[in-house]
N, C-alpha and C positions, 0 to 999 in steps of 0.2 A: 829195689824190687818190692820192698816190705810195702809201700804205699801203694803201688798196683795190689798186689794179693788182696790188698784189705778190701779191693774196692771191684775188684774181679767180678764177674756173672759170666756162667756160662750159656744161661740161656734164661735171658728175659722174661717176666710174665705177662702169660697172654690172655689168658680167663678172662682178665677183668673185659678185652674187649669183647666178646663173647658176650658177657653180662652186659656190654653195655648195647649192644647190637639186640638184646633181647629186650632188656629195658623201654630202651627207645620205641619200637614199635608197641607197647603194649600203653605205654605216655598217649603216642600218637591215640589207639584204639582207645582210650580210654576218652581223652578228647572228643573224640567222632561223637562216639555214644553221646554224652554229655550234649554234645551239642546238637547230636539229632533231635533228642528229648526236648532242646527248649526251641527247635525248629532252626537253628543257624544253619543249619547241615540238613538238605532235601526239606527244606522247609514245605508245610503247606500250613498256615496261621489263615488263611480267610476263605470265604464259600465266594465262590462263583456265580454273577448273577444266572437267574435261571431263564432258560432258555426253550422249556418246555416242561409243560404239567407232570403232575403223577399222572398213569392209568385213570381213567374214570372210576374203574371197578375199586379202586383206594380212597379216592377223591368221594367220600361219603360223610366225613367228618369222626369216623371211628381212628379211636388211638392207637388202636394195636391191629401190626400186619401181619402175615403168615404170609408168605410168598414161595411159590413150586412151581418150578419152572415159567411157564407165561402166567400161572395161575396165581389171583391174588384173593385172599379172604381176610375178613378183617372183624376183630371185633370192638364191643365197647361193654361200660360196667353195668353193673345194674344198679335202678334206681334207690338212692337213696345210702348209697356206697360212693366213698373216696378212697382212691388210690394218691396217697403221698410218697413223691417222686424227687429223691436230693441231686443233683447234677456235680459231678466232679469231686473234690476231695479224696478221700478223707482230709479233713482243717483241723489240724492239731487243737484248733480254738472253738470253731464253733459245729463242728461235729458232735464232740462230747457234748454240747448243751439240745443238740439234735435229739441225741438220743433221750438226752434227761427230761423233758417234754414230751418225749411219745412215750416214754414209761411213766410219766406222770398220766398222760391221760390215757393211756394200755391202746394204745394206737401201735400198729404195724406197718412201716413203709418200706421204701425198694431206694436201694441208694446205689445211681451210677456215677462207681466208680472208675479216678484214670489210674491205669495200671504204673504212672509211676511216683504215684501219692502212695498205692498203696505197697509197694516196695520200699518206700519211704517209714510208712506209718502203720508197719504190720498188726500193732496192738489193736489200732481201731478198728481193722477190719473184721481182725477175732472178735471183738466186742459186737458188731454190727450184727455178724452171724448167730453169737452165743445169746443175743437178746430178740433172738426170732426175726431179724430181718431178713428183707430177698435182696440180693446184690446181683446187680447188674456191671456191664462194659460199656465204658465211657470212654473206649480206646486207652491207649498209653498214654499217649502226649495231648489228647483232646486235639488229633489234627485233624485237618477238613479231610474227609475220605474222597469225596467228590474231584479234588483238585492234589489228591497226594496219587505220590508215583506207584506203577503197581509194587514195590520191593516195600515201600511205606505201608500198604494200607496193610496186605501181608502183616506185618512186624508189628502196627498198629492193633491190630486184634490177638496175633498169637503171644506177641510179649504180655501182653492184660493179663491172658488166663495164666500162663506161666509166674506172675506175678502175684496174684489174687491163689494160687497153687500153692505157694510160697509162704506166702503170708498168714492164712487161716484154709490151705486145705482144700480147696474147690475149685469146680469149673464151673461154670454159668454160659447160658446159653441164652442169657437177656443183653439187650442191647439197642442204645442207642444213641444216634448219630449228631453227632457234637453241632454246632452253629445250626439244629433245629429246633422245633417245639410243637406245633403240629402237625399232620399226615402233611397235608400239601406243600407244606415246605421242602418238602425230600422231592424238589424237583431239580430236573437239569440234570444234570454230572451227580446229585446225590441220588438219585434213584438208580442210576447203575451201578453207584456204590453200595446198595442198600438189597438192590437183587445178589451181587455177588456175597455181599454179608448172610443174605435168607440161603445162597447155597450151601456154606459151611453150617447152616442149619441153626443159624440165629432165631430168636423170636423180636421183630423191629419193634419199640414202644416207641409212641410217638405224645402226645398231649393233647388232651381236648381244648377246644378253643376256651377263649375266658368268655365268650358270652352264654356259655351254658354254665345252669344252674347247678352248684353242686349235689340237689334236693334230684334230680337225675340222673344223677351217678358219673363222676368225672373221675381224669386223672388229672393232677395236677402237678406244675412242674418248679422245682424250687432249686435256687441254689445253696452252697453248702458257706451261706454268710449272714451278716445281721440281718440284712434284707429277707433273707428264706426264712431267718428262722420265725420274725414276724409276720409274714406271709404264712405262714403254717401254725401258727399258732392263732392266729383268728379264724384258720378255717377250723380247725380243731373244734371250737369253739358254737360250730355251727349246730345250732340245733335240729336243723333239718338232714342231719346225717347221721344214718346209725352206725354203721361202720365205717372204720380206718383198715384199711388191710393191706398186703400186699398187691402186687401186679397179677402175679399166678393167683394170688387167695380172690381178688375181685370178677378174675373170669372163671374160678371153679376150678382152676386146672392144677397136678402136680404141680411141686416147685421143681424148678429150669436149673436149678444149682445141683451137682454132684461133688462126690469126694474125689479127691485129685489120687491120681495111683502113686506107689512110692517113688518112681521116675522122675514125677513131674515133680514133687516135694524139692526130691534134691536140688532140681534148677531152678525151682521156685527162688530156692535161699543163692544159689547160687547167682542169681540174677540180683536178688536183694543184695548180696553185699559187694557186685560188682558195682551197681548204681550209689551205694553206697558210697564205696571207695572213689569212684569216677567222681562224684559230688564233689568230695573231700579233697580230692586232689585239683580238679578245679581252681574250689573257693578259694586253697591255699598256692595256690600256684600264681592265681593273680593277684594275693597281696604280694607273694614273692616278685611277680616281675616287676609290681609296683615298687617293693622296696630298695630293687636291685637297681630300676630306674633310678629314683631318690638319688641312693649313696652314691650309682654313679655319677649324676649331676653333683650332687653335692662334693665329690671328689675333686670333679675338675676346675668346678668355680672355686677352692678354698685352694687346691694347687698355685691356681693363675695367681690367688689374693695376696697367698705367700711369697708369690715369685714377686709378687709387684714390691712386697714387706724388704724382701732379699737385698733388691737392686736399690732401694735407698736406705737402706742402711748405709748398705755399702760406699752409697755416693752421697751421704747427709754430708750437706756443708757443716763445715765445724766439727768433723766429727777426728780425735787425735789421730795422728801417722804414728806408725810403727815403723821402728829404724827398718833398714835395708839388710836382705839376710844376703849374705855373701861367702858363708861359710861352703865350704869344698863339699860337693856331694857323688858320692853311691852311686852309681843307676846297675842295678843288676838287670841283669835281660836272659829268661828260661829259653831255653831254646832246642826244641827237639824237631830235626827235618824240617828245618826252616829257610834253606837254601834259597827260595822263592822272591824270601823280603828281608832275609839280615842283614844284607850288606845295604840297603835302603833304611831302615833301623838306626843302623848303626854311624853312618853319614849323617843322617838329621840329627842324631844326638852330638857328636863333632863337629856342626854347626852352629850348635848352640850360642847363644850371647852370657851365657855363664861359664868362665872359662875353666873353671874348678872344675875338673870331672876325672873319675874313677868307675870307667865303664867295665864290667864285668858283663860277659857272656857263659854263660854254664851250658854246655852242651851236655844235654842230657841223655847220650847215651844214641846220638843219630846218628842214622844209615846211608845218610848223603852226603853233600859236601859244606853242610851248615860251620862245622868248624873250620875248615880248608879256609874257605871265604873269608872268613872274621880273622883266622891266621896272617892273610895277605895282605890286611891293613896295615898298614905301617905308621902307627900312630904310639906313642907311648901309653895314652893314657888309655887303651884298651889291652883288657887281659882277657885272655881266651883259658877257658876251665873245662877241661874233659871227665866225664865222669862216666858210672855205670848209668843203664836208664833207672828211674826208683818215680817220677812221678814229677809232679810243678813243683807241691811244696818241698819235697825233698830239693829237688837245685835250688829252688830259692834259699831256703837251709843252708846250704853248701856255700851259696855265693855270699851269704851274711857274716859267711868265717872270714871273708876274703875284704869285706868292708873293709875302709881306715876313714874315711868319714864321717862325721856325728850324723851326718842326714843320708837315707838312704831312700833313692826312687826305683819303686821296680813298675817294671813293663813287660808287657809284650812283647813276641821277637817280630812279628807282623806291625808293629806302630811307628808311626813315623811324626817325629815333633815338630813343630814349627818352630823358627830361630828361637820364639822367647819364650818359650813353652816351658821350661825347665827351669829359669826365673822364675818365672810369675807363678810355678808352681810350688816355690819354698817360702814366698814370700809371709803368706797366713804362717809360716814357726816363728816370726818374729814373735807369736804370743806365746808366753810358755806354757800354756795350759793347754796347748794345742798340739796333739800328738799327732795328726797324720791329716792327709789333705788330699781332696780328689778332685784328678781333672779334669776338662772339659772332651769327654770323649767323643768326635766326629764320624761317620762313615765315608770313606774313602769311595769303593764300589758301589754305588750309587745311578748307574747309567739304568740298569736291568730295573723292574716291578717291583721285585723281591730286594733287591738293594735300595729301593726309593722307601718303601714299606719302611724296613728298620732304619733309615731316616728318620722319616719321621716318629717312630717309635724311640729311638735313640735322644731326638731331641724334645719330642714331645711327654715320652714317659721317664727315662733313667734322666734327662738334665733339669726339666724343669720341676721333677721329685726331687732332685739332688737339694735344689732352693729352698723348696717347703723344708725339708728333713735339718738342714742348717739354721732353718729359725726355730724351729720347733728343738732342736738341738736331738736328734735322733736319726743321726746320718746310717743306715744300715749297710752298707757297702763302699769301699774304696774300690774301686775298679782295678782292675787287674792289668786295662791296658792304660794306666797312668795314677799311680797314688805315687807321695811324698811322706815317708815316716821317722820320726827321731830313731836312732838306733838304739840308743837307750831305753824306748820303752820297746824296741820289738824286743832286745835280750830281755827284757823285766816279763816277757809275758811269754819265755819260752820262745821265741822266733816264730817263723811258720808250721803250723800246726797240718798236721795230714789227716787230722779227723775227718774231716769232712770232703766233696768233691768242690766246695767253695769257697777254696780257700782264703779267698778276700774277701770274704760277707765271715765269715770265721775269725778271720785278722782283726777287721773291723769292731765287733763285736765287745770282742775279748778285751780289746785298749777300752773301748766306754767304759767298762766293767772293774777297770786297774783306775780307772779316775780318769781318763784323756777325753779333750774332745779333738771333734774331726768336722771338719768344715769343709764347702765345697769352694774352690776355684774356678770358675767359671773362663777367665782369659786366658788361663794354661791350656791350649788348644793342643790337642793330639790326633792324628789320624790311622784308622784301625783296617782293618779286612774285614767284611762280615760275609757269614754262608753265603755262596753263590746260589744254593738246591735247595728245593725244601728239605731234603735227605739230609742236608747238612745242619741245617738251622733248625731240625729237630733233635740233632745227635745233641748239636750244641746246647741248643733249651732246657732239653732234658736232663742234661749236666748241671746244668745251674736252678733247675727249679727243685732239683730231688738233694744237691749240696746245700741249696740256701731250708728248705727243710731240715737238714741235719744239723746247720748252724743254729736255728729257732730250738731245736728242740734243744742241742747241744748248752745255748745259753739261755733256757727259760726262765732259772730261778733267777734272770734278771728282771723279771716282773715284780717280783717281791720284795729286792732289795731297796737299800734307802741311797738316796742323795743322785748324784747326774746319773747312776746305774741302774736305777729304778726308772727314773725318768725315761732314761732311751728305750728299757725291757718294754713301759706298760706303752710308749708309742710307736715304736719300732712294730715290735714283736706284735704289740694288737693290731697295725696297720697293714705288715706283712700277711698276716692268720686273715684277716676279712679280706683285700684286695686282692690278694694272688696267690690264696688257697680255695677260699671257703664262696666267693661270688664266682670262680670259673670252674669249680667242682657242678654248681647248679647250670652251668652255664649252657651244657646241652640241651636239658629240660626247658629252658627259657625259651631257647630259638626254635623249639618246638612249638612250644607257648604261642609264642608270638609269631609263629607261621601261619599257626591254625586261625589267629584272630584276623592275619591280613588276610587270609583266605576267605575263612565262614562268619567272622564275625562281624566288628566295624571298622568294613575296611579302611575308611577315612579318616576313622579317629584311630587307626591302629600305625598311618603313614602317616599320620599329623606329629604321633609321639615321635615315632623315629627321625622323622626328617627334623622336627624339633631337637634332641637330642643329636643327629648330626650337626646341627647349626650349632650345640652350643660348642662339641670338638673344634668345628672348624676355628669358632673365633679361640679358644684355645689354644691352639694348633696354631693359628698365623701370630698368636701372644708371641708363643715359645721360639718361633721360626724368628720374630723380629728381634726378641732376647739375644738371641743367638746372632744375630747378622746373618741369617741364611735368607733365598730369595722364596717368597710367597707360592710359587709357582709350582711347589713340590705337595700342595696340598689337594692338587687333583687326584693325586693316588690316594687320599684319605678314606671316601664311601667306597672304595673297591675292598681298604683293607678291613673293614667288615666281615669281607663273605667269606673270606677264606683264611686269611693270616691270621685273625681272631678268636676262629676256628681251631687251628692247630694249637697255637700258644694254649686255650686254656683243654684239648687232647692232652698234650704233654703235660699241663699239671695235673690231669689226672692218672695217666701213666708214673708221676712221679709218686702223687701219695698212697695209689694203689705199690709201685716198690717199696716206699717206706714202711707202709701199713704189714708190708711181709716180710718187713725184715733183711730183703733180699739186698746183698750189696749190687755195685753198678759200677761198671769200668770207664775211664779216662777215654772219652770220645776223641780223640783227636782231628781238629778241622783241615782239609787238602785248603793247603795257600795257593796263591796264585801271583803274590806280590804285586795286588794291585791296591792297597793301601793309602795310596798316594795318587791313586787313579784321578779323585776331585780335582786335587793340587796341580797335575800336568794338564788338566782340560777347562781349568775354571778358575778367575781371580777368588783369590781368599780374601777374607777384611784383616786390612791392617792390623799391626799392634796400637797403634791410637783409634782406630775405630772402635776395636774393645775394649778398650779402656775407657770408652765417655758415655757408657749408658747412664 
């Protein structure tokens, strides 16, 4: 019972989903925004050809409109006066030199700005204001108002002032209208936009044509680039102009700019650092998907390269034989309320082609008729072990007292061996440097989505990671439902250890660390039960992704240590920490990411990546299926298990490191069997023991 207490909860934490439910929409929102601003979202990026004039009564050639209700007036400057007019910005680059030029030659201009430059670039605007200029609205995002939705154009004017509020303190009631330049241009769809604009009580500037003289009094229209700033600086220049003034200071009128109330202040800023942040999180989000992309490519092509590395070693011609292990072995078998599939278990291992065996069953404490069962066999070489319940590693403990074998295999009480599974899994101790051996674990349950899923998850991620981790010599787990260990080095390192809830990433660990290695066995085929539910196969996940946490953390200072214990810490441990912690912690943010791009962004190049990146699983996927002798045909459930299996697994790592992060211990999920373990094996030929053995 000591090993449940340790690991006991009585009520889970929930917060973090809470947080994460809040998170997420505000990701999302942040997104939209972002992507309103650059037009992905409610775009409107171009004018509409025009379809009909301005008024006649506008249509005079005067720059500046005044519009009330049907009524339009319009003025122009007086001669011998220039109105300089900057379009867009603030340009962190050539603004500053904008201004340094009109205070060289004590000229005054009107600079329309976009409301989310200047949310951006609040310094300049204070600067523009604080050196006597007039600031105008050049909308937020510079989008066509003519061709933008009514909730856009809306948003496109009040975000401005809210921004321009923000940033230096004012409202401005100057404006004007993006893709024009003079009066008649603001025809079609922009002159509706431009009446609705005059009724929020705008002043429209528009541009005198260039074939008037500036000796006549013009406004002139520049942008905020190399090109303006040389365009403005030879009219500067002009000597047939006495004055540079503003827009108001050219028609005589007050200035259109006021001080913003403290209201607006506050949202001013609060909009700045929302645009801000949305920026920020953007920019960095899409190197994140980018990078995330990368490693995961590059993951599964260095997997494949390893497994290809794996499989000729292993079959290099010329390469020495290792005598034949024949030595008597162990198999202990935990077993709590396993009546389902023990006696299934327990047969396949009685069948075995290694006839040496000391099967131990440790009934840990069930409430069915698990030990009844294993009682009825009538075989010598099985011993049946009653005890209190206390947990895995405790019966494993118990059944290590009961060993007489130097070699000990433990299992699952749901796994069922194939004849020569149990050879071929002792055979790597012919090396004495070799303390324990994992074996080639199968799913059984297999007919259903969710049993096809861990399929190929089974053989695609735990078997052909097993390959890579054996050449790279940082095998981080023996599998629970088939490892082989000297007994020798399990008493050297303590036995089974209940630290943790994984207890064989724990085991595992701990022997690299004593000096052992551990290698994978690929032909020692076994067959397991996996979750039927998702209810299940997160109980279960959750169990081994917050126990393999506890083992990392439990054997860190193996990062620092010298010689194969170092070795395993800095690849193991660094391999574990980046793939199935620290990429599926981000991994909600991503598929937000990358919704919004198939959505608003480019959709084409956002389906190119992923179908790309499905192509390269897939051939991955049929590598590892051919590895294995399994049939191709199971790789249709692959793009499904994206959307939702993908989903959960990296849920449950974050419900894990949010447990671990609190401290909170977690109890021994135990999975409903069903004793279909051997479901494959009664419905489907298996490959031979020579077919597995001639890769």
């Amino acid at each position: 019972m000591a090993g449940q207490r340790r690991h006991a909860l009585h009520r889970p934490p929930r917060w973090h989903w809470l947080l994460l439910l809040l998170i997420l929409p505000v990701v999302a929102s942040s997104l939209l925004f972002e992507g309103w601003t650059t037009h992905e979202v409610d775009g409107a990026r171009t004018k509409r050809a025009c379809t009909s004039p301005i008024p006649k009564s506008a249509d005079n050639g005067d720059p500046v409109l005044h519009v009330t209700g049907g009524k339009v007036e319009t003025a122009s400057i007086p001669a011998r006066t220039a109105v300089l007019t900057f379009d867009g910005g603030p340009d962190p680059v050539w603004t500053p030199r904008l201004l340094d030029l009109l205070r060289e030659h004590h000229a005054q201009a009107t600079f329309f700005l976009y409301g989310t430059q200047a949310a951006r670039y609040p310094a300049l605007v204070r600067r523009i204001r604080d050196e006597g200029h007039e600031i105008g609205s050049y909308t937020y995002t510079g989008g066509d108002l003519g061709t933008a939705s009514p909730t856009r154009s809306r948003l496109e004017l009040s975000l401005t002032q809210t921004a321009l509020a923000g940033a230096a303190d004012i409202n401005t009631r100057l404006l004007r209208l993006p893709h024009t330049t003079a009066a008649d241009t603001m025809c079609g769809p922009e002159w509706s936009a431009a009446r609705r604009a005059a009724d929020q009580g705008y002043l429209l500037v528009a541009a005198t044509h260039r074939s008037r003289k500036p000796s006549q009094g013009v406004v002139r229209q520049y942008s905020n680039t190399g090109l303006g700033y040389d365009e403005a600086k030879k009219l500067l220049g002009n000597r047939n102009v006495d004055r540079f003034t503003t827009v108001t200071g050219g028609l005589g009128q007050p200035s259109l700019s006021t001080s913003a109330s403290s209201a607006e202040r506050v949202q001013g800023w609060g909009l700045i650092w929302t645009q801000a942040i949305g920026h920020a999180f953007a920019r960095s989000m899409t190197w994140a998907l980018g990078i995330a992309g990368v490693l995961g490519m590059l993951r599964l092509v260095l997997v494949a390269l390893l497994a290809r590395v794996h499989v000729r070693r292993r079959h290099q011609p010329g390469a020495p034989r290792q005598r034949e292990v024949t030595e008597p072995v162990t198999v202990l078998v935990p077993a709590y309320n396993e009546e389902a599939g023990i006696a299934a278990t327990v047969h396949s291992l009685l069948a075995s082609t290694h006839p040496h065996l000391q099967i131990v069953v440790i009934d840990d404490g069930s409430t069915d008729g698990t030990a009844d069962i294993v009682s009825r066999i009538s075989d010598p070489r099985v011993t049946v072990v009653r005890r209190p319940n206390s947990g895995k590693p405790g019966a494993l403990s118990a059944g290590l007292d009961y060993a007489r074998c130097p070699i000990v295999v433990m299992i699952d009480a749901d796994t069922v061996f194939e004849p020569d599974a149990l050879y071929r899994l002792i055979q790597p101790l012919a090396d004495p440097t070799v303390g324990a051996v994992s074996g080639n674990t199968k799913v059984g349950n297999r007919r259903r989505l969710l049993g096809r899923w861990q399929h190929l998850e089974y053989v695609l991620g735990f078997n052909l990671d097993r390959r890579m981790f054996e050449v790279l010599e940082c095998m981080p787990t023996v599998p629970g439902a088939i490892g082989a260990f000297r007994r020798d080095a399990l008493k050297a390192i303590g036995g089974v250890s209940d630290d943790t809830l994984a207890e064989d990433t724990d085991l595992t660990m701990a022997l690299w660390r004593a000096g052992w290695r551990v290698v994978y066995e690929e032909t020692a085929v076994a067959w397991t039960e996996v979750p039927g539910t998702l209810r299940q196969l997160w109980r279960q996940r959750y169990r081994w992704c917050y126990g393999t946490l506890q083992a990392m953390w439990k054997h860190r200072h193996a990062l620092v240590e010298a010689g194969s214990a170092g070795r395993f810490g800095r690849r193991a441990l660094t391999y574990l920490a980046l793939f199935q912690v620290v990429l599926p912690l981000f991994a909600p943010v991503v598929d937000v990411f990358a919704l919004y791009g198939v959505c608003f962004g480019d959709t084409g190049q956002a389906l190119g990546v992923w179908l790309g990146f499905l192509a390269i699983q897939l051939v991955t996927a049929g590598y590892a299926l051919r590895l294995d002798h399994e049939k191709l045909r199971a790789l249709w459930a692959l793009p499904l298990q994206l959307f939702v299996y993908r989903q959960l697994l990296y849920l449950v790592v974050i419900q894990s490191v949010v447990t671990a992060l609190l401290g909170s211990p977690l109890k021994w999920h135990r999975m409903h069997r069903s004793g279909t373990a051997d479901q494959h094996l009664l419905n489907e030929p298996v490959p031979s023991p020579s077919s597995l053995s001639s890769k």
